[in-house]
N, C-alpha and C positions, 0 to 999 in steps of 0.2 A: 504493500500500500504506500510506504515511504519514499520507492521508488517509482512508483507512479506519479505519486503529488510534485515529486522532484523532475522527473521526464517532463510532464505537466508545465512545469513552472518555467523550463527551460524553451520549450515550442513556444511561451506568452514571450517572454525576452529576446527569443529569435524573430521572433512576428513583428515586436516593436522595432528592434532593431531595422529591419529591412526597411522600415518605411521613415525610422527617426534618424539616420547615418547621412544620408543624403544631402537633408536638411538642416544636421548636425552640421555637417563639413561647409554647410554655406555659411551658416553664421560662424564658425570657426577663422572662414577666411573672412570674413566682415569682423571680427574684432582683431586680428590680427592685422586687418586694415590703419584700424583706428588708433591701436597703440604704435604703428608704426609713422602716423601722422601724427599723434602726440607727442611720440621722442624727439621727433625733428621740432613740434615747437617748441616743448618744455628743454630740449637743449639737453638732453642725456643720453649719454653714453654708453652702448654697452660691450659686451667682452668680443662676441661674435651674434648675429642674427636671431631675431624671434626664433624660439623655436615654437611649431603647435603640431596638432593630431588628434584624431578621432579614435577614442577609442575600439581596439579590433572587438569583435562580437567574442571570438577564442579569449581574447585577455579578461572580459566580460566573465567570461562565464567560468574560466578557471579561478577568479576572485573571488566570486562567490562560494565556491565549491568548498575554497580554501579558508574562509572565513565563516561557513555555514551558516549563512543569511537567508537561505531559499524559504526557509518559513514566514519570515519578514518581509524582502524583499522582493517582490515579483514584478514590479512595474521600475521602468528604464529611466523614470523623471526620478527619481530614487539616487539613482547613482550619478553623484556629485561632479564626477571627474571624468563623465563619456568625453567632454572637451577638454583637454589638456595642452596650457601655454606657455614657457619657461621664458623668464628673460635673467639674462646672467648679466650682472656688470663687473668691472674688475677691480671697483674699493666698495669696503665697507660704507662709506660715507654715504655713497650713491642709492644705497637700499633706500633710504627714507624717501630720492625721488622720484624714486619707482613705484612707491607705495603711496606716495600722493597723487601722483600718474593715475591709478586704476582707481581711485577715489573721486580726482575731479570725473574721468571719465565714464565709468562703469556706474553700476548698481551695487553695491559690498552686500552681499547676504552674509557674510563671514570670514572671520580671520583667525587663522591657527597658526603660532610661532614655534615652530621644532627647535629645540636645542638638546645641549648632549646630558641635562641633566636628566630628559626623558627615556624612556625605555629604548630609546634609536640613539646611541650611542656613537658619539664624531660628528651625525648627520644635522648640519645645520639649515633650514631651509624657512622662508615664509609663505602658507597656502592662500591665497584667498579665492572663495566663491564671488565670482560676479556675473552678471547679468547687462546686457544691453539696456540705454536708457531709451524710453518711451521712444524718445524724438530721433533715433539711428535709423537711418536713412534705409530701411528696408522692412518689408512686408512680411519675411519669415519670424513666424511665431510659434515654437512647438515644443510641446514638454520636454526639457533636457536640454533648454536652450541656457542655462550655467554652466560656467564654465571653471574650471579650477586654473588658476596661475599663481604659479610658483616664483617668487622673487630669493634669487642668491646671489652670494660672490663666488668669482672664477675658482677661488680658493675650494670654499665651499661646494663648488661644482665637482671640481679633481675627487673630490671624497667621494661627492655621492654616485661619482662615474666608477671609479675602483669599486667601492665595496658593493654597487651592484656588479660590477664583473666576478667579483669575488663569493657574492652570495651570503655580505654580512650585511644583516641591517638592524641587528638586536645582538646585545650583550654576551646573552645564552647561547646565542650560536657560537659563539666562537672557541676555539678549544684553549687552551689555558698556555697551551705552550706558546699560540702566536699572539693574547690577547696584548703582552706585553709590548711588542713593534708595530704592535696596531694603533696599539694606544701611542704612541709616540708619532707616529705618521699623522693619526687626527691633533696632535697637539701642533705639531710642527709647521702645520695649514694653518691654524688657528693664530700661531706667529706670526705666520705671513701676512694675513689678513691687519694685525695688530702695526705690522713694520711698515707696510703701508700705508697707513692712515699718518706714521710718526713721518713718515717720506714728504707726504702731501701736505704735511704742515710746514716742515722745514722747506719747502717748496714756498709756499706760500708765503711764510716770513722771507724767503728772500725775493717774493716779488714784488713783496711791499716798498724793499728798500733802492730797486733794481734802478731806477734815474738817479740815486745818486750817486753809482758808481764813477771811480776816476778812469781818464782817458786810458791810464795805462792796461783796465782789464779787459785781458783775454773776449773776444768774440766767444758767444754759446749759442745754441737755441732759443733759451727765452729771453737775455738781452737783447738779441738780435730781430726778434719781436717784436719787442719793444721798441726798440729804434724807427724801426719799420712804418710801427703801427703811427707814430710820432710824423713821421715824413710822408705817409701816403692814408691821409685819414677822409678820403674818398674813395677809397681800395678796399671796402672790411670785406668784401664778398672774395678778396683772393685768399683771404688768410687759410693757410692749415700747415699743421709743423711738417709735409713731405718739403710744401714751398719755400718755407723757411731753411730746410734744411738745404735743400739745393741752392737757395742763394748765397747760406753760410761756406759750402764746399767749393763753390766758384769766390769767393772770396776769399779763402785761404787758399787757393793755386795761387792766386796775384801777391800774397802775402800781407793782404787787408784784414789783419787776424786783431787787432782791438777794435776799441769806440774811438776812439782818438784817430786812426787811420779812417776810420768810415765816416767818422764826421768829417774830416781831411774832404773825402771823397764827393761825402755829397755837397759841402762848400763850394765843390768846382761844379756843378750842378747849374749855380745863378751867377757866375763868373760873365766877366765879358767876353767877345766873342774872340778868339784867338787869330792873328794873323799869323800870313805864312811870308817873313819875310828875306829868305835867305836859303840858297839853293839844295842844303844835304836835305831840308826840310820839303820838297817837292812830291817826294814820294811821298808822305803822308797827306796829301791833299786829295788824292785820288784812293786812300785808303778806306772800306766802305767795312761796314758789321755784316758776318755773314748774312742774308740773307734767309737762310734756314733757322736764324737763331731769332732774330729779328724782322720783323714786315717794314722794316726804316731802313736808312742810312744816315750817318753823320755825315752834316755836311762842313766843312774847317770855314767855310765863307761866311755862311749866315751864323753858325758858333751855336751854344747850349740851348737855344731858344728853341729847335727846333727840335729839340724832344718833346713829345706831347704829354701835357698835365697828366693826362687818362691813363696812361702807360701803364702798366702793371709794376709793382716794385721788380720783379724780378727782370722786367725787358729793360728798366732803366739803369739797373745797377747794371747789367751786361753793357750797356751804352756809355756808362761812364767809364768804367774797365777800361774798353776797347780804346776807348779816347787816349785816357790817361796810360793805356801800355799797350800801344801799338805792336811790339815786338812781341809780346808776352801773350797777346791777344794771340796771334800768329798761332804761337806753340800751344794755346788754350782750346784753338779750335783742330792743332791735329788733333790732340790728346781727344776729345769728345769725338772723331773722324774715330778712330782706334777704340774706344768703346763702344763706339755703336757698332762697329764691325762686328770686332768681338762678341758683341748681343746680338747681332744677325746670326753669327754661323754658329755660336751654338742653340738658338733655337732650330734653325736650316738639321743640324745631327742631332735633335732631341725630336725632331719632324722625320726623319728618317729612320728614328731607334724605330717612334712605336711605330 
């Protein structure tokens, strides 16, 4: 009879299923939508890509089985977690705006906070139930339209990726001779997480201080920012630390390695216009910026003025370069000739491996 009521229960779950998965998966992708248009406004970051998914009808039903809920549970609007969304960020810090994220945006039926003092030992994670609001731009409405998402740090991910590969997600499982490296693994993430947050503060305090650095330091990433942001503050849409970094890396070929040099540099920027008045100087008057690197050229007659306001930091910094070290410019554009090659051919034999 037991096994009947249970056959039974499982044909209702399969029934729902076929016709609630479909429908599932739409609005899976319509909130997965929305958080991905929310991180772009709320301005947060995360480790790698939404993750989401429907839950399979097999993971369904082996959950129950495993949980022995079939006397309880026989309808599909029941199970919390048919829709499952992860978003991982890489600091601690960032949790809280993740978690305000799915607050302004969603419906919160519930919040559940895992930590290691709970019977899931190392596994650190936040659940929340939410729900589309009223006003989401779409027509599907169907029991089991909650969705569970999970907010972590990358840290925090590493664990909960292992010890499901490992097949520890509770205390009791584990045998006593590894619980000890276990326990030391989940600690040592848990530092991580901790070292990081100490990272992004001493970060921080040094950007508070970063304009009043003397000429003499060292060029980096975030002074070089800063500089940046300082000199091209009609430019915010080029910023991202790849660009920055590339204009740092062409900067140290030329040997423009402080602020004192770069300030040097963009000085000659609003300079007057340079005349060419003496014969070894000829050849430089015909001397033009690549072409591939630049949609301009310098011209030596009309002088600085003819760099355009709108120019991107990094076309302009190449344009002063090239001015100021005609000869060096030369050897700056084999050396880029020579990497590029180099990035041709071995993609050309990674095109031929497979």
């Amino acid at each position: 009879m037991a096994k009947r009521t249970e056959l039974t229960t499982l044909e209702m779950i399969e029934s729902e299923y076929k016709t609630a998965a479909p429908q599932a998966q739409e609005v899976c992708e319509q909130m997965v939508s929305i958080i991905k248009n929310a991180i772009e406004t709320e301005s947060l970051d995360l480790a790698f890509p939404v993750e989401s998914r429907v839950k399979s009808l097999n993971s369904i039903v082996q959950k129950l089985r495993g949980s022995n809920p079939l006397k309880n549970i026989y309808k599909l609007e029941r199970i919390k977690d048919l829709i499952g969304i992860r978003l991982v960020v890489c600091f601690s810090r960032d949790v809280d705006l993740a978690c305000d994220l799915l607050q302004k945006y969603f419906i919160v039926d519930s919040v559940k906070i895992i930590a290691p003092h709970d019977k899931e030992f190392g596994y650190q994670s936040i659940h929340y139930i939410v729900k589309l609001k009223a006003d989401a731009d779409s027509n599907v409405r169907v029991s089991g339209t909650a969705a569970e998402v999970q907010i972590r740090t990358l840290a925090q991910h590493c664990w909960s990726a292992a010890s499901h590969k490992l097949h520890y997600k509770s205390e009791f499982e584990v045998a006593k001779e590894i619980k000890r490296p276990l326990d030391r693994v989940a600690a040592l993430l848990e530092i991580v997480d901790d070292e990081f947050n100490r990272l992004l503060e001493a970060r921080d305090e040094y950007l508070s201080q970063i304009d009043y650095e003397p000429d003499d330091t060292p060029l980096n990433i975030d002074n070089l920012e800063s500089i940046l942001r300082r000199q091209f503050v009609d430019q915010e849409n080029w910023f991202n630390y790849s660009d920055v970094s590339y204009v740092l890396e062409d900067l140290q070929f030329f040997s423009v390695d402080t602020r004192g040099k770069l300030k040097n540099l963009f000085s000659k920027r609003d300079a007057p216009s340079r005349t060419v008045d003496s014969e070894p100087q000829v050849e430089e008057q015909t001397f033009s910026v690549d072409p591939q690197v630049l949609d301009y050229d310098y011209d030596y007659d009309s002088g600085w003025e003819d760099i355009p306001e709108d120019e991107s930091p990094d076309a302009v910094v190449l344009t002063l370069l090239a001015v100021e070290y005609p000869q060096k410019w030369r050897d700056y554009q084999l050396d880029r000739a020579q990497k590029a090659f180099a990035d041709i051919a071995a993609e050309y034999i990674k095109q031929k491996g497979d």
